[in-house]
C-alpha positions as CSV (number, residue, x, y, z in Angstrom):
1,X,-5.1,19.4,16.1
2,X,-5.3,16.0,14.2
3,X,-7.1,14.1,11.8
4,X,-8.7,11.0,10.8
5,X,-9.8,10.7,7.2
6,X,-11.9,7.3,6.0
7,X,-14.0,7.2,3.1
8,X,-17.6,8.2,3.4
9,X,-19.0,4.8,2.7
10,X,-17.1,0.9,3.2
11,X,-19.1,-1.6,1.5
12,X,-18.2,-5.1,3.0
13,X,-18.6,-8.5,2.8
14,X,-19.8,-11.3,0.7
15,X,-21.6,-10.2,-2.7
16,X,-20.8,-6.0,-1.8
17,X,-20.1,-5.5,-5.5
18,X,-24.2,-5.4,-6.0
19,X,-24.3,-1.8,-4.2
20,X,-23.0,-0.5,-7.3
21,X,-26.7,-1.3,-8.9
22,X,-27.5,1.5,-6.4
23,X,-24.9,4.6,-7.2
24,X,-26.0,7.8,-8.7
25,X,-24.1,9.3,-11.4
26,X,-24.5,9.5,-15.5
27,X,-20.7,8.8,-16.4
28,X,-18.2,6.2,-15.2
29,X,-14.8,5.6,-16.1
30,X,-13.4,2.3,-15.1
31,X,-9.7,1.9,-14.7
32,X,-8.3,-1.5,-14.4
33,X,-4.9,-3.4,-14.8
34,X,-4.1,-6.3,-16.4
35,X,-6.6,-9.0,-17.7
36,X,-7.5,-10.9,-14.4
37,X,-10.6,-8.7,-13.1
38,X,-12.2,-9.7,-17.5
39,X,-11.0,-13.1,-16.9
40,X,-12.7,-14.2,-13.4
41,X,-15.5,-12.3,-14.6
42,X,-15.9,-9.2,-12.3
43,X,-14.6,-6.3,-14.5
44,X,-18.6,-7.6,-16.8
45,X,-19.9,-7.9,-13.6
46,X,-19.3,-4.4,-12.9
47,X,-20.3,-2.7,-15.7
48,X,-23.4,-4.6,-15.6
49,X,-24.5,-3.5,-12.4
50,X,-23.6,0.6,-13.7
51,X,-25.6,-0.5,-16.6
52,X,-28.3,-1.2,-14.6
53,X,-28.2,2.0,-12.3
54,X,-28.1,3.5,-16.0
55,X,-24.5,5.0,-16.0
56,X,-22.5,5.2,-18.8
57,X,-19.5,3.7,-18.8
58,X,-16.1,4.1,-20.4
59,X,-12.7,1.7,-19.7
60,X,-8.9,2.6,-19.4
61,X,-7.0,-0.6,-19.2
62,X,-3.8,-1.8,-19.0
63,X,-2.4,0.1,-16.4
64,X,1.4,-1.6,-15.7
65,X,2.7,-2.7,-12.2
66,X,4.4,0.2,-10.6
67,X,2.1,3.0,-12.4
68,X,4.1,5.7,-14.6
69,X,3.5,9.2,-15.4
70,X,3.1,8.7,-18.5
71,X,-0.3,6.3,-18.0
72,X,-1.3,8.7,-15.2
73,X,-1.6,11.4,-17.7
74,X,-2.6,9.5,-20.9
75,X,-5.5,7.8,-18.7
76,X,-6.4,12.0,-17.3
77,X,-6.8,13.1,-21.1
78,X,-9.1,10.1,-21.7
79,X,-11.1,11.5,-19.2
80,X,-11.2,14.9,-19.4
81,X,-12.8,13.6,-23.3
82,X,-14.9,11.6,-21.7
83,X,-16.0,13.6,-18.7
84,X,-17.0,11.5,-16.2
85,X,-18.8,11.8,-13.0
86,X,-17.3,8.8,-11.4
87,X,-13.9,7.3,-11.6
88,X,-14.1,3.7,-10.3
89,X,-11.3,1.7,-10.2
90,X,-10.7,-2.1,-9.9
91,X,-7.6,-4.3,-9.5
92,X,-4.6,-4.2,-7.2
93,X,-2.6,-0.9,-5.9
94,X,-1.4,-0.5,-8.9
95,X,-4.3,0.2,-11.2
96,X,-6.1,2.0,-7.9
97,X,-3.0,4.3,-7.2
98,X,-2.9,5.7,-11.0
99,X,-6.8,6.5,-11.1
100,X,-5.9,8.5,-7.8
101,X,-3.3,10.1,-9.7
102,X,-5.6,10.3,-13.4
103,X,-8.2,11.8,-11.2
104,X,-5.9,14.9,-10.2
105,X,-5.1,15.8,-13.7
106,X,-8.9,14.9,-15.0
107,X,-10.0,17.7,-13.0
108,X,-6.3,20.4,-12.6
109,X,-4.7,19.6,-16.3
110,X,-3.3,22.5,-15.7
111,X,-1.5,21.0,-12.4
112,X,1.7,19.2,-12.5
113,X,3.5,16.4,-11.3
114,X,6.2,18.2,-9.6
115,X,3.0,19.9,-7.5
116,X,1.8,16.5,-7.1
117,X,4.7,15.4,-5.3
118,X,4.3,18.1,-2.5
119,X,2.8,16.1,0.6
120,X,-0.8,17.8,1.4
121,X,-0.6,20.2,-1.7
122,X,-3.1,18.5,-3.9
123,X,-5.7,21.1,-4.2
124,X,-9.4,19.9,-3.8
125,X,-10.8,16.9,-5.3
126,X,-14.8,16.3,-6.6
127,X,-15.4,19.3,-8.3
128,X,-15.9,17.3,-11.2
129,X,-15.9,13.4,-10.0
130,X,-16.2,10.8,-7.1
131,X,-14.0,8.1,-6.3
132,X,-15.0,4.5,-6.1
133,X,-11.9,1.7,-5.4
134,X,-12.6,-1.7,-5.5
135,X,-9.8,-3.6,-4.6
136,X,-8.4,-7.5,-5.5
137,X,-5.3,-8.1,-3.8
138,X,-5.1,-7.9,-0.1
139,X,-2.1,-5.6,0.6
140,X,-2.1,-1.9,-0.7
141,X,-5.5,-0.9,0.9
142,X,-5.0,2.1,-1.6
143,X,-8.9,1.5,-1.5
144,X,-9.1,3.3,1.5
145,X,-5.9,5.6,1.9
146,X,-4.9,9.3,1.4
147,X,-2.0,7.9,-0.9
148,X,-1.0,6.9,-4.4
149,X,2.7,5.9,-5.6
150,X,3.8,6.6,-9.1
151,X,7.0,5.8,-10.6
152,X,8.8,8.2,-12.7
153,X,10.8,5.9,-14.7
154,X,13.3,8.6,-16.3
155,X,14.1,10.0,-12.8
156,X,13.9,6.6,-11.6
157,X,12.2,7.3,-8.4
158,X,9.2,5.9,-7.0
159,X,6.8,9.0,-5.7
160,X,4.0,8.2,-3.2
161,X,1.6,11.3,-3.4
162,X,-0.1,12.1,-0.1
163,X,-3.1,14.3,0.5
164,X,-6.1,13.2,2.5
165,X,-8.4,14.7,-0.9
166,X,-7.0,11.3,-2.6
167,X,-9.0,9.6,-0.2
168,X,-11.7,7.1,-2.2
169,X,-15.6,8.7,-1.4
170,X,-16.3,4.5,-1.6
171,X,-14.4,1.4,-0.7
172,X,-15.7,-1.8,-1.6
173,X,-14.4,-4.9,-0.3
174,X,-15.8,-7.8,-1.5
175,X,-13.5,-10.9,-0.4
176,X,-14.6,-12.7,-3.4
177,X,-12.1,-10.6,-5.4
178,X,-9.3,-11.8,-3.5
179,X,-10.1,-15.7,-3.9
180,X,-7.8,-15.1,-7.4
181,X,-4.6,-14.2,-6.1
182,X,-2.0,-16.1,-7.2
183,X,0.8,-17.6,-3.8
184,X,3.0,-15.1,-4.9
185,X,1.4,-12.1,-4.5
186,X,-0.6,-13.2,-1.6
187,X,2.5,-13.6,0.1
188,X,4.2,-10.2,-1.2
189,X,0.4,-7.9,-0.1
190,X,0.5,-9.9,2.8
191,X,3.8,-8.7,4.2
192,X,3.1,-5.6,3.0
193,X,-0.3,-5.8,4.8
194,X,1.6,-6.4,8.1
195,X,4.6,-3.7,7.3
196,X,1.4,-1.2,6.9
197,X,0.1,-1.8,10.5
198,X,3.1,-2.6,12.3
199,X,4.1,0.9,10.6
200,X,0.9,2.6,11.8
201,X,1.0,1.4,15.2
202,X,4.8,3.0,15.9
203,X,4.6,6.2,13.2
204,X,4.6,9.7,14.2
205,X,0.5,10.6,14.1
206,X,-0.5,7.3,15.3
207,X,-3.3,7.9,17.9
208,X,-6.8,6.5,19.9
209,X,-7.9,6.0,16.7
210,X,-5.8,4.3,14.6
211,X,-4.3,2.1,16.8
212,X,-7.1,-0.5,17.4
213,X,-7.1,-0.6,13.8
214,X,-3.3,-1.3,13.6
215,X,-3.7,-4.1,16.0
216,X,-6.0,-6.0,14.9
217,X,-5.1,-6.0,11.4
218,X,-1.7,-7.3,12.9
219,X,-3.4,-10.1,15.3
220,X,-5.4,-10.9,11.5
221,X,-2.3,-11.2,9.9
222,X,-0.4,-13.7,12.2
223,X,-3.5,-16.1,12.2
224,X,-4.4,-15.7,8.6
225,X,-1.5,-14.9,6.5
226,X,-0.2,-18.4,5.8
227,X,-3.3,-20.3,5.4
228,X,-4.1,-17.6,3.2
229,X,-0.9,-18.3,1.2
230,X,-1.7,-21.9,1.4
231,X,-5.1,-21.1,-0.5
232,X,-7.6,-21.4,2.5
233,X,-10.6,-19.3,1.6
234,X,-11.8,-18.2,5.0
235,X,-8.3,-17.0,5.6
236,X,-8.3,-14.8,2.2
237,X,-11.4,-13.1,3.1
238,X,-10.3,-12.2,6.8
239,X,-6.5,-11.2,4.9
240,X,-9.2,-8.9,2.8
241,X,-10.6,-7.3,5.7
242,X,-7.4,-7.2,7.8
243,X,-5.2,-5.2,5.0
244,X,-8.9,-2.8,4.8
245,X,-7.8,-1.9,8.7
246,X,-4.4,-1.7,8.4
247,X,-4.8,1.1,5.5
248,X,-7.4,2.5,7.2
249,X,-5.0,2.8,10.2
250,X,-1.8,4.0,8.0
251,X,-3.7,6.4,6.2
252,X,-3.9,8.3,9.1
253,X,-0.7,7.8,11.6
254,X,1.2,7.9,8.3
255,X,4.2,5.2,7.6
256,X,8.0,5.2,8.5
257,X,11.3,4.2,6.5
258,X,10.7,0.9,5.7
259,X,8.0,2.1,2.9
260,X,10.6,4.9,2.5
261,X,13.3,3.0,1.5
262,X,11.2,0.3,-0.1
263,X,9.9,2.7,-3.1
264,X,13.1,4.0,-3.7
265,X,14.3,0.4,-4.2
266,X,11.5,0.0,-6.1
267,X,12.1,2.7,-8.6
268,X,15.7,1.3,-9.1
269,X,15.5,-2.9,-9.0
270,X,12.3,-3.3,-9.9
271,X,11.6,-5.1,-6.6
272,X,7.9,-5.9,-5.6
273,X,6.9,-3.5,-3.0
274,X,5.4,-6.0,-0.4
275,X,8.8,-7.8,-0.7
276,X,10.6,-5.5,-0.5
277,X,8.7,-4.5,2.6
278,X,9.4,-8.0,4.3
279,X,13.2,-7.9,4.0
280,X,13.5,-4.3,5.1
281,X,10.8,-4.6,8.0
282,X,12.6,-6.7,10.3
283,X,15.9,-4.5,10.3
284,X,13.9,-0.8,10.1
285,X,12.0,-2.4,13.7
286,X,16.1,-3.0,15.2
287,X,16.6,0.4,14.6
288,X,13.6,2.2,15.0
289,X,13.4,0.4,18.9
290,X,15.2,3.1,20.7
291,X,12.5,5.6,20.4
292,X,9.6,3.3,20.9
293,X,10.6,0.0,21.4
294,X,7.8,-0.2,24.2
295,X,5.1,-0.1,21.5
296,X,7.0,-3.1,19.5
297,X,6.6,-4.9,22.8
298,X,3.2,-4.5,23.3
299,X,2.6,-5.8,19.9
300,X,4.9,-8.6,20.9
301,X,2.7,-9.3,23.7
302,X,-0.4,-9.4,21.9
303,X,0.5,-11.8,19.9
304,X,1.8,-13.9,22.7
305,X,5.4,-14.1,21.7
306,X,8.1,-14.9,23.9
307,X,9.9,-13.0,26.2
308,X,10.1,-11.1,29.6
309,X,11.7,-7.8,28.5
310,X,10.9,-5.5,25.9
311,X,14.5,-6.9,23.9
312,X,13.3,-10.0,24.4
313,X,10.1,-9.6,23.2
314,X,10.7,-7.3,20.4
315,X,13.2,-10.4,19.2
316,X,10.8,-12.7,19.1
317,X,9.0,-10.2,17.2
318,X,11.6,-9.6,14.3
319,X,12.2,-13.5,14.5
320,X,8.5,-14.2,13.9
321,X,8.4,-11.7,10.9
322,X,11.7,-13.7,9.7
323,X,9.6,-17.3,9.8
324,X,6.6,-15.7,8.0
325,X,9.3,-14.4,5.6
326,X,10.8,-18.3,5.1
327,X,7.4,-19.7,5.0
328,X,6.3,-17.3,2.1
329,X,9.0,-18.1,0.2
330,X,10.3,-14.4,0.6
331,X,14.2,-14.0,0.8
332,X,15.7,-12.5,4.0
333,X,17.9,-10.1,2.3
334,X,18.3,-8.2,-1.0
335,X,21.4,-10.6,-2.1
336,X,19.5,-13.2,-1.6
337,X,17.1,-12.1,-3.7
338,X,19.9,-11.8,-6.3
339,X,21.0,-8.6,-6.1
340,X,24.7,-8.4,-6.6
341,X,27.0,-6.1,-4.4
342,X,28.0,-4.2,-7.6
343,X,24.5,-3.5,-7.8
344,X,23.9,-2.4,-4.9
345,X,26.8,-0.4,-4.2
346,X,26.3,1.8,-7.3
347,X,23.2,2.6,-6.3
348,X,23.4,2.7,-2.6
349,X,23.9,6.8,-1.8
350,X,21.5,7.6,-5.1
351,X,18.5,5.0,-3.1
352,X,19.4,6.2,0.5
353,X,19.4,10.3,-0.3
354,X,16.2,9.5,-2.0
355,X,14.4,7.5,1.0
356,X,15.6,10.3,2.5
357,X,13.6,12.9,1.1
358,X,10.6,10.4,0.7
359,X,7.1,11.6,2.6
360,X,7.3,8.2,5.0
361,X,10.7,9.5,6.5
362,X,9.2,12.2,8.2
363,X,6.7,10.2,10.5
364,X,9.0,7.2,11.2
365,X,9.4,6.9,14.9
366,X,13.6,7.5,15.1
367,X,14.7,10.4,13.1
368,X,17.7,9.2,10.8
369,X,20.3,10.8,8.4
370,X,21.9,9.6,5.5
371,X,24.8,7.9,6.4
372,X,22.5,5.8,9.0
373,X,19.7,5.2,6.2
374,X,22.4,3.4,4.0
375,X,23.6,1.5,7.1
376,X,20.0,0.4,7.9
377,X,20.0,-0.4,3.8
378,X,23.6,-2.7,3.6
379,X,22.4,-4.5,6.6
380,X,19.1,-5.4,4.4
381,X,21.7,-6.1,1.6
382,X,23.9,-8.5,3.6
383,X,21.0,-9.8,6.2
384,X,23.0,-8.7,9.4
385,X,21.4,-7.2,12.3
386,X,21.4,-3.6,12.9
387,X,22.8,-2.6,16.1
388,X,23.3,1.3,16.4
């Protein structure tokens, strides 16, 4: 038996924020990053409209990139002072991802994170709070996913928490949000964005159902990624909804190494996760396509790539991601993001026993042991192409 796990209500489109004047509840937190959401305006925009549906409301700001442990449980003690009945939380993954995590401890404090860590052993959610995610960058989809990553920072090890109770009760994606992204980081969610559904579309559980999703956030991707980069509007707003469908597809056919490996380079370098995700993707897809390099092809011939058979095709596939990769600025290998081979040797067999153990190695397509995870790893290192 499967499952397919969406939030209970998606609010969409142009001015979607207003359907907060409209939610029931006497107590909101609101959980939020760093200054941008005050500074466009839409972190007063929000609390006006909870002011008007006469909610109370109480902030937690300043939640870092990367979220720790440390803010996940400072911001759970704020709340189980303040006792809300909604957590709502605004921003990119990052700010999302540690109310997930806050909203565990709010209503277990006696539960820990070493529990937390355990794929599908959260226990259950809304016994004392709803979830409401609003997001601004166009990448994570955290707004509509069973998932949360938190870095423990001593251990040095990025943790993505899985359990379909972490999934938000209400998404709302309201494109205007997006309009502020800097190119950087509309580049770095973008490839993420396109890691998540070409992910999806291969990963263990992917089914009937999340597959349409996968694909069309991919076709959304390829026509809307770079304009969006280059600061079109129209293409940010369809890059808004696109990531929304590849989530929504991920959250349910699960991920595969690249995410693996990408969070445990994360939790060592420091490197943004959406990059991170573009250098990697292009060599996991070489390796993962001799157990499904069919399904790589058919996304290949979707989007009208070249090629007669399925090597050819899934070629022009990984040379596509490559161009999007040297249009967006985005290195095409972890030395030439700067990363020296001292570096990266040191920490090579503490990253690839980690991505290892991480909960997206399990539903990648091609099962994979250590000594081929830090193979698939050096080649991202050097840039060569994997070929075993």
């Amino acid at each position: 038996m499967n499952r397919f796990t969406l939030p209970r209500d998606i609010y969409f489109g142009e001015n979607s924020l207003e359907v907060l004047k409209t939610i029931k509840g006497k107590k909101a937190v609101i959980v939020t990053g760093g200054s941008s959401m005050k500074k466009f305006g839409f972190l007063d925009k929000v609390e006006a409209y909870l002011n008007e549906a006469g909610i109370e409301v109480k902030h937690i700001t300043g939640v870092e990139p990367d979220p720790s442990v440390d803010t996940v449980m400072s911001g759970a003690a704020v709340m189980r002072e303040f006792e809300p009945d909604l957590i709502i939380s605004i921003g990119g993954g990052s700010p999302i991802d540690a109310a997930k995590a806050m909203w565990i401890f709010y209503e277990y404090p006696e539960f820990t994170f070493e529990q937390a860590v355990i794929p599908f052993g959260i226990p259950d959610l809304r016994q004392k709070a709803k979830f409401i995610a609003i997001p601004s960058t166009s990448g994570t989809a955290s707004e509509v996913t069973a998932f949360s990553v938190i870095t423990d920072y001593k251990a040095k090890i990025k943790y993505p928490l899985a359990d379909f109770n972490l999934t938000p009760d209400v998404a709302i994606i309201d494109p205007s949000l997006a309009q502020t992204m800097p190119p950087k980081l509309t580049a770095h969610t973008g490839m993420d964005a396109l890691t998540h559904a070409l992910e999806a579309y291969v990963a263990g559980l992917h089914s009937y159902f999340s597959d349409p999703l996968a694909m069309q956030a991919i076709t959304m991707i390829k026509e809307n990624l770079v304009k969006s980069f280059e600061g079109n509007v129209e293409a940010r707003n369809e890059m808004h909804m696109a990531q929304c469908l590849a989530g929504m597809a991920f959250s349910n056919a699960l991920l595969g190494i690249s995410h693996s490996m990408a969070h445990k380079i994360g939790g060592v370098f420091h490197v943004a996760h959406g990059l991170a995700n573009a250098i990697l993707l292009p060599h996991v897809i070489d390796f993962n396509k001799k157990s499904c390099g069919d399904r790589y092809a058919t996304i290949a011939r979707t989007l009208k790539l070249a090629g007669n058979t399925d090597d050819e095709l899934i070629n022009s596939l990984t040379d596509m991601i490559k161009d999007l990769n040297k249009t967006l600025n985005i290195p095409l290998s972890f030395s030439e993001n700067g990363m020296t081979k001292e570096e990266f040797d040191a920490n090579l067999d503490f990253i690839a026993e980690n991505a290892l153990k991480d909960a997206c190695t399990g539903s990648n397509p091609r099962s994979i042991n250590l000594d081929e995870m830090k193979k698939v790893l050096t080649c991202s290192f050097t840039g060569e192409k994997v070929n075993f």
